[in-house]
C-alpha positions as CSV (number, residue, x, y, z in Angstrom):
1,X,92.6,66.3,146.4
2,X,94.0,63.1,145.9
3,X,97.3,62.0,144.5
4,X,98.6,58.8,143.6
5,X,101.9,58.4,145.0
6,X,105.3,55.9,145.0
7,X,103.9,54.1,141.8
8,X,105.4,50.9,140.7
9,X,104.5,48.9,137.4
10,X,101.6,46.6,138.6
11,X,101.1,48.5,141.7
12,X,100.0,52.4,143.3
13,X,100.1,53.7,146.2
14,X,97.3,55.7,147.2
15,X,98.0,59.2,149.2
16,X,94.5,61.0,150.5
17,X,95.3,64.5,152.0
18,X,92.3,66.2,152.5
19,X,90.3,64.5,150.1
20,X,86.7,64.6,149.3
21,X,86.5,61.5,148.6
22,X,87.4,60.7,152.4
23,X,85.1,63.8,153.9
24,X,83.2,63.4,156.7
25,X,80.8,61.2,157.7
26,X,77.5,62.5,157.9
27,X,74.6,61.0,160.1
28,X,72.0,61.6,157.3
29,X,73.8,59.3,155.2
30,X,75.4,56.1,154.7
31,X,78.4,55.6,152.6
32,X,78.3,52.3,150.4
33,X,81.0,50.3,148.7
34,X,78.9,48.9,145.3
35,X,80.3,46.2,143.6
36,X,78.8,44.4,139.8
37,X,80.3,42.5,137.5
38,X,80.3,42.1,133.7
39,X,77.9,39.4,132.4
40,X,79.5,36.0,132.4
41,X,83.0,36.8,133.4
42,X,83.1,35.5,137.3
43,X,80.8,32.4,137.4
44,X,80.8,30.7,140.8
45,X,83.1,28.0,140.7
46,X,85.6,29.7,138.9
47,X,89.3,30.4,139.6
48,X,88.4,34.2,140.2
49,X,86.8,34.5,143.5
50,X,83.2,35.1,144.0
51,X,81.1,35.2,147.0
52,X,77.4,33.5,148.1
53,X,74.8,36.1,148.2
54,X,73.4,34.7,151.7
55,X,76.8,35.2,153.0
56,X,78.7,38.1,151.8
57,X,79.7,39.9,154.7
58,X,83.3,41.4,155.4
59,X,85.8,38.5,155.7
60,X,83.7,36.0,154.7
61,X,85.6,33.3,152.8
62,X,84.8,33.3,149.0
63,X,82.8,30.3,147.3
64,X,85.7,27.4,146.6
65,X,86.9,26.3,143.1
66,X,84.5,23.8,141.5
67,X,84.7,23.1,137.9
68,X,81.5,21.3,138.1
69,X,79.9,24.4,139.7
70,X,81.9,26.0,137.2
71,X,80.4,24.1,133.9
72,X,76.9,24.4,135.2
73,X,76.8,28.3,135.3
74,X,78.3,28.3,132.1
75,X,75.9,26.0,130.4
76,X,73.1,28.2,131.6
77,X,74.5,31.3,129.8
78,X,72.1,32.8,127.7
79,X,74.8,34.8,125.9
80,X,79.2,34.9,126.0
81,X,80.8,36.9,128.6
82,X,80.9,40.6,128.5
83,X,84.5,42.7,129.2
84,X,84.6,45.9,129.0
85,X,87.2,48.0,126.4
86,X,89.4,50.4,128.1
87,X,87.3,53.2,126.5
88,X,84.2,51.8,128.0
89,X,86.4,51.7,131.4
90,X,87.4,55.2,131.4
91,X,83.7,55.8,129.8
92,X,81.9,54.4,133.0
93,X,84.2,56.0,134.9
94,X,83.3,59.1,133.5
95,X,79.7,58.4,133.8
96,X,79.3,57.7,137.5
97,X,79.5,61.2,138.9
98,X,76.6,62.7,137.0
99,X,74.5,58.7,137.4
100,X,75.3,59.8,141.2
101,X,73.4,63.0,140.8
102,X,70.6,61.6,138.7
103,X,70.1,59.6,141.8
104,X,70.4,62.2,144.8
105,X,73.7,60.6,146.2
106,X,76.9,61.6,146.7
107,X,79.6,60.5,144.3
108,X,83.0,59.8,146.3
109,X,84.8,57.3,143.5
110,X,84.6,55.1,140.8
111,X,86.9,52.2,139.0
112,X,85.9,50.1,136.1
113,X,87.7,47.1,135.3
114,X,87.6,44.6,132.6
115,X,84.9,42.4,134.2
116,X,83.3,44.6,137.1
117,X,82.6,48.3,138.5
118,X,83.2,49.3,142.1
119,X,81.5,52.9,143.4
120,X,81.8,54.5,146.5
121,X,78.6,56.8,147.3
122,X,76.9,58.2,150.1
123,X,73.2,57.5,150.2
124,X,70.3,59.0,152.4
125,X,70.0,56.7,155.1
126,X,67.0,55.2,154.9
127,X,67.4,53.4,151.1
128,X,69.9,50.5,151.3
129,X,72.6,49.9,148.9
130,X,70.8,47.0,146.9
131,X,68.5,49.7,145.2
132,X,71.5,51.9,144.4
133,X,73.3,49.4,143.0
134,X,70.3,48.7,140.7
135,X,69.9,52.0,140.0
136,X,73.6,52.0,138.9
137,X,73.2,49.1,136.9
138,X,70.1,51.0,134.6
139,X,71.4,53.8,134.0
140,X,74.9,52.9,133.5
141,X,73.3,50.3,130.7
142,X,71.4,53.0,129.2
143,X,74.5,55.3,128.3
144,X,76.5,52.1,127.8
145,X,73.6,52.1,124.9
146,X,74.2,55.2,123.5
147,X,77.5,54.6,122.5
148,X,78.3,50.9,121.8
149,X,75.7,48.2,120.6
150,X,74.3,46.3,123.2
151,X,76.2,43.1,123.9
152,X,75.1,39.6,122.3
153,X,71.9,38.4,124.8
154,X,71.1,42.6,125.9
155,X,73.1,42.6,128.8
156,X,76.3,44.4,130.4
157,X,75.9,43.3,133.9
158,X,76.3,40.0,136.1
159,X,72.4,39.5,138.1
160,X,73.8,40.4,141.2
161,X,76.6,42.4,143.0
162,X,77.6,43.3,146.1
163,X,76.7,45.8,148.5
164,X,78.8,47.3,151.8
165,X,77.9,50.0,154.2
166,X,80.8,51.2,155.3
167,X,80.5,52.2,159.0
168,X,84.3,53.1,160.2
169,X,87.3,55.6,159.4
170,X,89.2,52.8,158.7
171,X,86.7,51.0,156.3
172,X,86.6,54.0,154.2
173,X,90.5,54.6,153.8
174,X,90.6,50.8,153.1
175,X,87.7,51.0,149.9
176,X,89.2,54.4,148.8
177,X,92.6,52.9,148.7
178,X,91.4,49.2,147.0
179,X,89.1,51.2,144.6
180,X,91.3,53.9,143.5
181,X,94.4,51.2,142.9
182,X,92.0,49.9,140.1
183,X,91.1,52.8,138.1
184,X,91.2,52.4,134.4
């Protein structure tokens, strides 16, 4: 069960008390923090922080502001930026669990924001988070489909994302915490 406790306007506390979502590790699997984003809305550059792809490990410093940098990824748009509705937020939300069992994993939790999707799964060990995340990306366009037109250019989702194993106690109550604070 989790509960979300000593809420505040702008901020929530998370509580975990014997939660599934922070359940044991199992050897068999590895436990992954995905990360997308929205077409168009975090463009490297940009006030909002992104991260290169050759260096996105944990507490790596994020890509500086560069309006130039900025300008150019704009320009190369093939379509305007893509943010999500609350309904479509509480729709992907909704979604995740059964995309989870489409693809063999283990759902653990989900948030969808405006402008990008966080899951935390468990995955047999041997495929890496990069193909999930993929995965994710399909499917979740596909029932994204069914209900709303397809955005201007065909696409919901930024190119590329992020990926984390997650390989401590610690790590975990951290993601479960920063996801579950962002919950539509």
């Amino acid at each position: 069960m989790t509960r979300l406790t000593g809420e505040q306007p702008g901020r929530r506390r998370l509580h975990l008390i014997s939660s599934p979502i922070m359940g044991r590790a199992n050897p068999r699997f590895t436990t992954w923090h995905i990360t997308f984003g929205t077409y168009g809305t975090r463009l490297h550059g940009g006030e909002r922080p992104t991260v290169n792809v050759t260096h996105n490990q944990r507490g790596e410093p994020f890509i500086e502001r560069d309006i130039t940098l900025e300008q150019t990824k704009r320009h190369q748009m093939s379509a305007p930026p893509v943010h999500l509705t609350i309904e479509q937020q509480q729709f992907i939300q909704q979604k995740v669990p059964s995309i989870c069992q489409r693809g063999g994993w283990q759902f653990r939790l989900c948030s969808a924001g405006d402008d990008h999707v966080h899951v935390l799964l468990d995955v047999d060990a041997a495929v890496h988070g990069e193909k999930v995340r993929r995965l994710l990306k399909r499917w979740l366009s596909q029932v994204l489909n069914e209900k709303w037109p397809r955005p201007a250019g065909g696409r919901w989702w930024a190119e590329q994302g992020s990926n984390k194993a997650i390989r401590d106690p610690a790590h975990l109550e951290n993601a479960c915490a920063y996801i579950a604070r962002q919950r539509a």
